[in-house]
PyMOL Python script that loads the backbone (N, CA, C, O; Angstrom):
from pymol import cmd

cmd.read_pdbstr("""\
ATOM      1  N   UNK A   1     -28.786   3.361 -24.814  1.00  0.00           N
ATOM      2  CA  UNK A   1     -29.211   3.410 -23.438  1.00  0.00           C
ATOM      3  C   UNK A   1     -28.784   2.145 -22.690  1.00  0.00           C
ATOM      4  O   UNK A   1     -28.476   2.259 -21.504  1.00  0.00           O
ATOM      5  N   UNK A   2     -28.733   0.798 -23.361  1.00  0.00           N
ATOM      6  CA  UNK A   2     -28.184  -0.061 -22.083  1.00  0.00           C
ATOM      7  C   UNK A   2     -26.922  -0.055 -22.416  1.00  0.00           C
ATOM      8  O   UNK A   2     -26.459  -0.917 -21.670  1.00  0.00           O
ATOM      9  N   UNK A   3     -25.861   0.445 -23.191  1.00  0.00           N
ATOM     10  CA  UNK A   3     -24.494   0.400 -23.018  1.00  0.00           C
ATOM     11  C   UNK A   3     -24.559   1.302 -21.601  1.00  0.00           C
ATOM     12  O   UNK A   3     -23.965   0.992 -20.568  1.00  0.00           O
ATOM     13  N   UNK A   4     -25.514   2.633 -21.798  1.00  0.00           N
ATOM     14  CA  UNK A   4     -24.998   3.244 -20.469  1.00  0.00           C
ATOM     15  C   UNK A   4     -25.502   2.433 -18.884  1.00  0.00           C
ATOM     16  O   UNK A   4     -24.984   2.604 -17.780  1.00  0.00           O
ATOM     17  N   UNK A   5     -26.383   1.751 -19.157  1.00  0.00           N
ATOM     18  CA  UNK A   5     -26.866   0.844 -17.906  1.00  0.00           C
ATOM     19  C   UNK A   5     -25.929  -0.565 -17.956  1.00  0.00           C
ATOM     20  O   UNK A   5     -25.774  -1.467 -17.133  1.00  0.00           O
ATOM     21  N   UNK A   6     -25.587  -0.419 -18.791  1.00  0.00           N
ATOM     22  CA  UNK A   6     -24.060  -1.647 -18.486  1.00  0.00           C
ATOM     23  C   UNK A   6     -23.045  -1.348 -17.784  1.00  0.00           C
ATOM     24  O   UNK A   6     -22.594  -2.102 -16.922  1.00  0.00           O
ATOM     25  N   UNK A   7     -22.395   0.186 -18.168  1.00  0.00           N
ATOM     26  CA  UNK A   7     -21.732   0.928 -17.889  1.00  0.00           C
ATOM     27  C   UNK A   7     -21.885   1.130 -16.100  1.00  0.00           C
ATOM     28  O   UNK A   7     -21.073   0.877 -15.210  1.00  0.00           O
ATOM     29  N   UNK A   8     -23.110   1.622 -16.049  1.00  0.00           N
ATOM     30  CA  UNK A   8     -22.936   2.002 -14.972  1.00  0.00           C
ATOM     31  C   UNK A   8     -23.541   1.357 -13.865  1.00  0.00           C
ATOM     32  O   UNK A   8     -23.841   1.954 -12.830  1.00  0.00           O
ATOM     33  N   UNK A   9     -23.852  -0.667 -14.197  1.00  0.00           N
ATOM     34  CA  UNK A   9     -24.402  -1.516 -13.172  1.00  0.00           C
ATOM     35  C   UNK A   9     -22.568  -1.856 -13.138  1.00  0.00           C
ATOM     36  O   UNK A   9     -22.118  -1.810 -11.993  1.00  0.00           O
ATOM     37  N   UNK A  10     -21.718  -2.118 -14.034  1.00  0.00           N
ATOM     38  CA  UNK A  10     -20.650  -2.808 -14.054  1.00  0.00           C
ATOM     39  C   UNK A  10     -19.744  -1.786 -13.413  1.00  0.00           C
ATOM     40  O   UNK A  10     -18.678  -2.369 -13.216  1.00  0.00           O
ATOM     41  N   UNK A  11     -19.650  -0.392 -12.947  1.00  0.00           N
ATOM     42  CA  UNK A  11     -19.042   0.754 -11.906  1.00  0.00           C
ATOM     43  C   UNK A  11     -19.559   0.696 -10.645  1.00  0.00           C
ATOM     44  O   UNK A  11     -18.861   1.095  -9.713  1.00  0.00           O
ATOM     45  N   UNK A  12     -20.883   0.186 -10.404  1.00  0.00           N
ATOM     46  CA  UNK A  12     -21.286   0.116  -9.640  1.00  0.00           C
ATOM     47  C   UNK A  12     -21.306  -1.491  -8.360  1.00  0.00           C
ATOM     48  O   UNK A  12     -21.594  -1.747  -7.191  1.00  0.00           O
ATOM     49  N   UNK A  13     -20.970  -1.930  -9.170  1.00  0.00           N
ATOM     50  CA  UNK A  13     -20.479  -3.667  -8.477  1.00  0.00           C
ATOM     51  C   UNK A  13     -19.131  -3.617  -8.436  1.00  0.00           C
ATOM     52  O   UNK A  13     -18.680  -4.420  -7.619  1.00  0.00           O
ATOM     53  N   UNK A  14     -17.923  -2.674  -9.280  1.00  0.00           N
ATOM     54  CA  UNK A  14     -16.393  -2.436  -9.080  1.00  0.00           C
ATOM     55  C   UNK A  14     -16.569  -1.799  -7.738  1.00  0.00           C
ATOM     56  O   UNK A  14     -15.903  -2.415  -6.907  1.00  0.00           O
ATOM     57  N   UNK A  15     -17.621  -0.179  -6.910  1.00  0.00           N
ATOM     58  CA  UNK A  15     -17.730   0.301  -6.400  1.00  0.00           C
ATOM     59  C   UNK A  15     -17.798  -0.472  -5.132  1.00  0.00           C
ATOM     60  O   UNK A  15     -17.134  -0.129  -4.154  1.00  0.00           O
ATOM     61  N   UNK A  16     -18.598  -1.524  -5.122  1.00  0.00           N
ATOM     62  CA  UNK A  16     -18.849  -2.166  -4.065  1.00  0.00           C
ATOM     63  C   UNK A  16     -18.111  -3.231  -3.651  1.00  0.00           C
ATOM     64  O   UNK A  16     -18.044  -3.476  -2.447  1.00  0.00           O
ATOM     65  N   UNK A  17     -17.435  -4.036  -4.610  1.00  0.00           N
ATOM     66  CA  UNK A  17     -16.690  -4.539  -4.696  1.00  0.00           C
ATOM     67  C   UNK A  17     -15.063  -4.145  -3.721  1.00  0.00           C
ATOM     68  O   UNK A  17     -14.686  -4.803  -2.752  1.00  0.00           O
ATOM     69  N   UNK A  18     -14.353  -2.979  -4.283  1.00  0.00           N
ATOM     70  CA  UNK A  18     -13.789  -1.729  -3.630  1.00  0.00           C
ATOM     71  C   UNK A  18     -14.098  -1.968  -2.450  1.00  0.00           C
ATOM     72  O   UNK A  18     -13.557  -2.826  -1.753  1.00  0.00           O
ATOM     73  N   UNK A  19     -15.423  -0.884  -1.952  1.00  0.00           N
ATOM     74  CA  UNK A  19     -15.937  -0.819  -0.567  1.00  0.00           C
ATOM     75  C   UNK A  19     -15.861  -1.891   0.307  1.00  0.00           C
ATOM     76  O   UNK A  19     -15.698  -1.758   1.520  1.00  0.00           O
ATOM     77  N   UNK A  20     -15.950  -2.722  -0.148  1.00  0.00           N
ATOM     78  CA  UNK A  20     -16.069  -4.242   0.400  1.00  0.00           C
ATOM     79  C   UNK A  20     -15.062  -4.580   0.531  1.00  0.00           C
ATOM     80  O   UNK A  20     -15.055  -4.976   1.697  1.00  0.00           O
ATOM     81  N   UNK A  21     -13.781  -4.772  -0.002  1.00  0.00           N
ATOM     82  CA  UNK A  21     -12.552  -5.183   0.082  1.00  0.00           C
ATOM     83  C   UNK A  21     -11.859  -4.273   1.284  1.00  0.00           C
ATOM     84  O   UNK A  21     -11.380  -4.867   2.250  1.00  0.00           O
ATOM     85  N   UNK A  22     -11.823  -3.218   1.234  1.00  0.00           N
ATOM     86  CA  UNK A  22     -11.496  -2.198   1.968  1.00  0.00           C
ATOM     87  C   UNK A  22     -11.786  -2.541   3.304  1.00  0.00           C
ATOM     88  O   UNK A  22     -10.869  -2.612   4.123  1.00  0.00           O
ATOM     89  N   UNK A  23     -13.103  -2.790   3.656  1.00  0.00           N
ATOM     90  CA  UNK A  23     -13.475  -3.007   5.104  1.00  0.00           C
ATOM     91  C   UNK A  23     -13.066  -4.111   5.619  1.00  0.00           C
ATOM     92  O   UNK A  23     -13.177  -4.240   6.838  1.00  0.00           O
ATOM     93  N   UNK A  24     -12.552  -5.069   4.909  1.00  0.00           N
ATOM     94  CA  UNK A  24     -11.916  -6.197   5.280  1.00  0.00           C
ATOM     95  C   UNK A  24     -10.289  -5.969   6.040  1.00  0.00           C
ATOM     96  O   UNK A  24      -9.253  -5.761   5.410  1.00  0.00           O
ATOM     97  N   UNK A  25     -10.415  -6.073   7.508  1.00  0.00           N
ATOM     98  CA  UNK A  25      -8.904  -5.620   8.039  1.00  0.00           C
ATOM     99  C   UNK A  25      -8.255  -7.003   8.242  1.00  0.00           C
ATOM    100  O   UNK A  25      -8.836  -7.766   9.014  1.00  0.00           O
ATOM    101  N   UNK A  26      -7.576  -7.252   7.884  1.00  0.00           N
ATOM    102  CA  UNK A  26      -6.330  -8.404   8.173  1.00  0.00           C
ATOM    103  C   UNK A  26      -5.536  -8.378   9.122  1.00  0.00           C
ATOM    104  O   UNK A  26      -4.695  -7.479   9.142  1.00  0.00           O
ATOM    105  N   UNK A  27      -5.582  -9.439  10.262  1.00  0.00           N
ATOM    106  CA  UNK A  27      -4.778  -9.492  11.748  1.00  0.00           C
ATOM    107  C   UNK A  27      -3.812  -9.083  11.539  1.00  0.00           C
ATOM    108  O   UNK A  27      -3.723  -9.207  10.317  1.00  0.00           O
ATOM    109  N   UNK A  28      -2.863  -8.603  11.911  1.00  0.00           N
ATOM    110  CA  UNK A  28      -1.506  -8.667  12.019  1.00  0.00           C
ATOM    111  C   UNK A  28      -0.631  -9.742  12.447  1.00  0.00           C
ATOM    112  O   UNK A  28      -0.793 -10.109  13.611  1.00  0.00           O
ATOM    113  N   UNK A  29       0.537 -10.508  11.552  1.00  0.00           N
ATOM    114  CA  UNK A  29       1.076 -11.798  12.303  1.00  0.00           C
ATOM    115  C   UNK A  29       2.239 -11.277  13.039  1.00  0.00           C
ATOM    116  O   UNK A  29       2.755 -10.159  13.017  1.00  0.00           O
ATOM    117  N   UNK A  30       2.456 -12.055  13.520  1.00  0.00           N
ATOM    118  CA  UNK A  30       4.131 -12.071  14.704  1.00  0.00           C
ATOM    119  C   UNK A  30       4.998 -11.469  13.813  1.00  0.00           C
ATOM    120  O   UNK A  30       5.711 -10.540  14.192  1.00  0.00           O
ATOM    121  N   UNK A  31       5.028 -11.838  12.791  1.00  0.00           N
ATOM    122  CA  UNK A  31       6.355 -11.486  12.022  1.00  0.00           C
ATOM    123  C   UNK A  31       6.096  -9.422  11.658  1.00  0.00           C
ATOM    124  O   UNK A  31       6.966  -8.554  11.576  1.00  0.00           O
ATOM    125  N   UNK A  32       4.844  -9.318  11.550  1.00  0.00           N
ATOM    126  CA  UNK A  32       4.367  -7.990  10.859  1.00  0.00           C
ATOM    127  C   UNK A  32       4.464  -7.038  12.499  1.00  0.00           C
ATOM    128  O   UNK A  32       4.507  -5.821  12.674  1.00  0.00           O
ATOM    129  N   UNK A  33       4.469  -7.865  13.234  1.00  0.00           N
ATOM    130  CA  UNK A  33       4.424  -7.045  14.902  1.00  0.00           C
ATOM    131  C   UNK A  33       5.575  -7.092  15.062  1.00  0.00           C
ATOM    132  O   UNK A  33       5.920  -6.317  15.954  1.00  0.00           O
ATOM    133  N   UNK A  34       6.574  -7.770  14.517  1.00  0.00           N
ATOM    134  CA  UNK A  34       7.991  -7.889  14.925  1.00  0.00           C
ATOM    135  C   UNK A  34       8.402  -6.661  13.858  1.00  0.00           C
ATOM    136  O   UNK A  34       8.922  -5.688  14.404  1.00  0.00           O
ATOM    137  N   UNK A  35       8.276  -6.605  12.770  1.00  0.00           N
ATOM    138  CA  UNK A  35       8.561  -5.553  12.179  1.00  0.00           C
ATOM    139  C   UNK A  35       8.353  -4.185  12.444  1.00  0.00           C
ATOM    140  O   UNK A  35       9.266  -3.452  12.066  1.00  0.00           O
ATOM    141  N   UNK A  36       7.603  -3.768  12.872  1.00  0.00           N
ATOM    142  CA  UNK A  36       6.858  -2.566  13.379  1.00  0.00           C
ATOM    143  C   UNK A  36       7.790  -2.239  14.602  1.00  0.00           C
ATOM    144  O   UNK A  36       8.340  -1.146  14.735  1.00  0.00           O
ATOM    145  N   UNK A  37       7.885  -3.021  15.260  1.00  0.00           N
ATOM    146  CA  UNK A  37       8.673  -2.789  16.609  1.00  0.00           C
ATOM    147  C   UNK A  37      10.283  -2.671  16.227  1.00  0.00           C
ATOM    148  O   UNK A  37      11.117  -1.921  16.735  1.00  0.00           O
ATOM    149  N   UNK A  38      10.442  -3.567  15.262  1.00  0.00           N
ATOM    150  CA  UNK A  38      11.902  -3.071  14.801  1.00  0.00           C
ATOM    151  C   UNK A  38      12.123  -1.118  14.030  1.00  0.00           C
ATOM    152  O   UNK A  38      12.901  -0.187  14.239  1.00  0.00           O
ATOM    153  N   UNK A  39      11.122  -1.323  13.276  1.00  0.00           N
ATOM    154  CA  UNK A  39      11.288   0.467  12.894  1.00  0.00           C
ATOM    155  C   UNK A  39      10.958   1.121  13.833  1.00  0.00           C
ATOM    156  O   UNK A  39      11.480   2.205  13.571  1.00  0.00           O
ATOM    157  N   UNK A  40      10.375   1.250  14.898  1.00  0.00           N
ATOM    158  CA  UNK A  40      10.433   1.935  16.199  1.00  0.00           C
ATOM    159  C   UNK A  40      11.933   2.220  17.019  1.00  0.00           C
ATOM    160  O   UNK A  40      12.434   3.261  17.443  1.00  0.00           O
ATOM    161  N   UNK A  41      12.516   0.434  17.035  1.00  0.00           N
ATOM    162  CA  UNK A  41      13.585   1.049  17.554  1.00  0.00           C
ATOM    163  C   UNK A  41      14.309   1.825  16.705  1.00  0.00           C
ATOM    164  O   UNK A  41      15.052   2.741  17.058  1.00  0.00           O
ATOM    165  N   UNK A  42      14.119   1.500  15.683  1.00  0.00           N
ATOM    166  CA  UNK A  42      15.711   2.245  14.476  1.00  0.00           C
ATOM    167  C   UNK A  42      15.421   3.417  14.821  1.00  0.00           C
ATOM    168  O   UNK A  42      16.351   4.055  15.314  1.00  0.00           O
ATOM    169  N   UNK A  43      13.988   4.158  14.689  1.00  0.00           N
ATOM    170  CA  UNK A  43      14.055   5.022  15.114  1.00  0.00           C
ATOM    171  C   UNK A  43      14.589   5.756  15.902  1.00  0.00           C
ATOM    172  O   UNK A  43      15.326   6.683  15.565  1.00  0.00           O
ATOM    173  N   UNK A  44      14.332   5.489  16.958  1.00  0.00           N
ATOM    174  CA  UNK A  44      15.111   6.038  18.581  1.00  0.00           C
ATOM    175  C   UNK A  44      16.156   5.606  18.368  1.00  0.00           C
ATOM    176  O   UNK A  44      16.978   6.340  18.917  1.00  0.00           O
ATOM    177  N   UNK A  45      16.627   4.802  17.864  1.00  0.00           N
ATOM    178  CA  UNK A  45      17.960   4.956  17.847  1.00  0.00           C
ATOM    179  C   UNK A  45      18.985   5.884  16.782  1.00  0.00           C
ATOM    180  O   UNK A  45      20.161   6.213  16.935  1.00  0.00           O
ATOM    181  N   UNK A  46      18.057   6.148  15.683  1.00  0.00           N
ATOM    182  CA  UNK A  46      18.822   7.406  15.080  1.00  0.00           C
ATOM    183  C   UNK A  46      18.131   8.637  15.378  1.00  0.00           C
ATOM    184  O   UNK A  46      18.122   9.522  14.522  1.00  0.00           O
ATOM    185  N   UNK A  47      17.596   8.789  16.400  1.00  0.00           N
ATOM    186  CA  UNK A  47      17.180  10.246  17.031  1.00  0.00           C
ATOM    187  C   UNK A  47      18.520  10.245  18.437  1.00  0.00           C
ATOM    188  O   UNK A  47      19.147  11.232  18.823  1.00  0.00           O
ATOM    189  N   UNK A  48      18.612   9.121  18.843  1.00  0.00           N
ATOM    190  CA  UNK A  48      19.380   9.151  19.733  1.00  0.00           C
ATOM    191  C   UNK A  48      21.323   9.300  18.822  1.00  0.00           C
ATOM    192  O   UNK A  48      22.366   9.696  19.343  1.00  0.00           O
ATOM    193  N   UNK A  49      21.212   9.066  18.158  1.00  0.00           N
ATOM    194  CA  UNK A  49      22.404   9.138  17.356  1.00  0.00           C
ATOM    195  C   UNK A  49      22.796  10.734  16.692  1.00  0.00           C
ATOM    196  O   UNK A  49      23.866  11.310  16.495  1.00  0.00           O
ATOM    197  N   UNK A  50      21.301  11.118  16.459  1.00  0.00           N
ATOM    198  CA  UNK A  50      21.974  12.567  16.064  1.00  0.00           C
ATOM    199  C   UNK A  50      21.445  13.453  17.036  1.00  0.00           C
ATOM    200  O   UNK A  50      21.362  14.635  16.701  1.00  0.00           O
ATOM    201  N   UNK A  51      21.108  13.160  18.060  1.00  0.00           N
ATOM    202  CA  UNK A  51      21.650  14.326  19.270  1.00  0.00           C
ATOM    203  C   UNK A  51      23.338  14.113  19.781  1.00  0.00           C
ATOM    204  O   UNK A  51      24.186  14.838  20.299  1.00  0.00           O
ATOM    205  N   UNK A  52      23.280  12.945  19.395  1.00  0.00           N
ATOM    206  CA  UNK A  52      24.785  12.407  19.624  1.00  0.00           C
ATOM    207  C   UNK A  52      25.410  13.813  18.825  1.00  0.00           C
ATOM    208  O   UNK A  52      25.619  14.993  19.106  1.00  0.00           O
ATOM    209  N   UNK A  53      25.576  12.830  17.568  1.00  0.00           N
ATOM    210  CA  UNK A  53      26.258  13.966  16.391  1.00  0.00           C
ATOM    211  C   UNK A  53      26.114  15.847  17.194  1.00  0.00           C
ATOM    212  O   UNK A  53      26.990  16.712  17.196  1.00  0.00           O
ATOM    213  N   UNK A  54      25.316  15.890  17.522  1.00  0.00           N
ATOM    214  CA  UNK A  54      24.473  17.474  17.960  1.00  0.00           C
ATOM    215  C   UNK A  54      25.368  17.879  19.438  1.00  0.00           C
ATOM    216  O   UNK A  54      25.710  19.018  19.755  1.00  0.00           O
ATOM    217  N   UNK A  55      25.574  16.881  20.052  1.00  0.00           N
ATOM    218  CA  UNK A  55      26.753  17.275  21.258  1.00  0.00           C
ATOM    219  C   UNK A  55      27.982  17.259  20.797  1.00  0.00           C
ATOM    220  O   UNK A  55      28.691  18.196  21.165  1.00  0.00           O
ATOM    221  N   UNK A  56      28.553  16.293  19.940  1.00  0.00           N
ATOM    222  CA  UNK A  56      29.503  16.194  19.330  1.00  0.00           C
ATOM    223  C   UNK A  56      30.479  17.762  18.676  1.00  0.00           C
ATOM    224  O   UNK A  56      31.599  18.254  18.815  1.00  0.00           O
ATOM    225  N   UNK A  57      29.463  17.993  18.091  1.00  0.00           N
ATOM    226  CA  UNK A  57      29.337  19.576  16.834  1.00  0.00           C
ATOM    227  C   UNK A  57      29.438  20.321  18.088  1.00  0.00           C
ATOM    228  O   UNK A  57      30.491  20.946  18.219  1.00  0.00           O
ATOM    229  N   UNK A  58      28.421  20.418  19.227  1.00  0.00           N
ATOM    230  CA  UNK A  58      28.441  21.595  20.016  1.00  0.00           C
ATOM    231  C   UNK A  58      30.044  21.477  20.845  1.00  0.00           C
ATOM    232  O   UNK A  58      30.554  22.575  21.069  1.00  0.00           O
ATOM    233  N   UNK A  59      30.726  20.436  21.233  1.00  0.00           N
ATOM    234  CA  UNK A  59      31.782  20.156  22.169  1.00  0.00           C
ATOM    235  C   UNK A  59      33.030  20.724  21.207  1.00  0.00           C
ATOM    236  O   UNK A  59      34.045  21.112  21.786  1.00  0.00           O
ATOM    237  N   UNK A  60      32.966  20.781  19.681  1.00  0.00           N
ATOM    238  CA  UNK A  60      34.003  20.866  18.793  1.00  0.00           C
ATOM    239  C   UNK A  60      34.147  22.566  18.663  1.00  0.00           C
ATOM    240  O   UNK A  60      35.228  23.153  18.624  1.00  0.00           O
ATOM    241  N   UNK A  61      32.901  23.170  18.611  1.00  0.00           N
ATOM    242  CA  UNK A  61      33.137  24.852  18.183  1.00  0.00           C
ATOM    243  C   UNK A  61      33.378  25.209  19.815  1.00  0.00           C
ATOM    244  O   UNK A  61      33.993  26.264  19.964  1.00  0.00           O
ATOM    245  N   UNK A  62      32.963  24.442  21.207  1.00  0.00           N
ATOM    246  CA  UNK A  62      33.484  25.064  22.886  1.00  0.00           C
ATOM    247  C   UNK A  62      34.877  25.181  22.353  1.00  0.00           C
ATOM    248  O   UNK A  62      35.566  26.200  22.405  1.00  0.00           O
ATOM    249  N   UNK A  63      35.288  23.792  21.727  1.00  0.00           N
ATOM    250  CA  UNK A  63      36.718  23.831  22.023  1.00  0.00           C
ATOM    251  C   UNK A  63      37.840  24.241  21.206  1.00  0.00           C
ATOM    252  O   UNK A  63      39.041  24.082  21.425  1.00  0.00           O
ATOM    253  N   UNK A  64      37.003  25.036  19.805  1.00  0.00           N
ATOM    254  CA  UNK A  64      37.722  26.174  19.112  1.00  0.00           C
ATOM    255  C   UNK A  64      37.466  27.686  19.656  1.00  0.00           C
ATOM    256  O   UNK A  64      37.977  28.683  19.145  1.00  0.00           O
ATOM    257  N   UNK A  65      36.839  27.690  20.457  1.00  0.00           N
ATOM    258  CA  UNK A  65      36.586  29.067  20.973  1.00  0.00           C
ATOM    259  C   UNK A  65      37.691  29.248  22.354  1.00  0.00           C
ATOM    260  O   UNK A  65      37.712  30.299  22.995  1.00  0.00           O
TER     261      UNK A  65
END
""", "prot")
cmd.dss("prot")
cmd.show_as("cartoon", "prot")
cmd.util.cbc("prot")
cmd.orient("prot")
């Protein structure tokens, strides 16, 4: 019986422990805001790249037809 009350005071302080760590949010620095904003642009810029490609393809079969 106290292996299982060892067991389960020592799951229960990992548990909270966990919980506790978790709620802890960490600022964001310049460098982590600079990053974020860089995968934004890449983004738009390869959405803007394959509509490119997408006019490209459409201008090639106008001008086999």
């Amino acid at each position: 019986m106290t292996r299982f009350r060892n067991s389960a005071i020592a799951a229960a302080a990992i548990g909270a422990l966990i919980a506790g760590l978790s709620g802890c949010q960490r600022q964001e620095g310049p460098a982590e805001h600079a990053g974020k904003e860089i995968d934004k642009m890449i983004g738009t810029v390869g959405q803007n790249v394959e509509k490119a490609g997408e006019k490209i393809q459409d201008a090639a079969r106008g001008a086999k037809q």
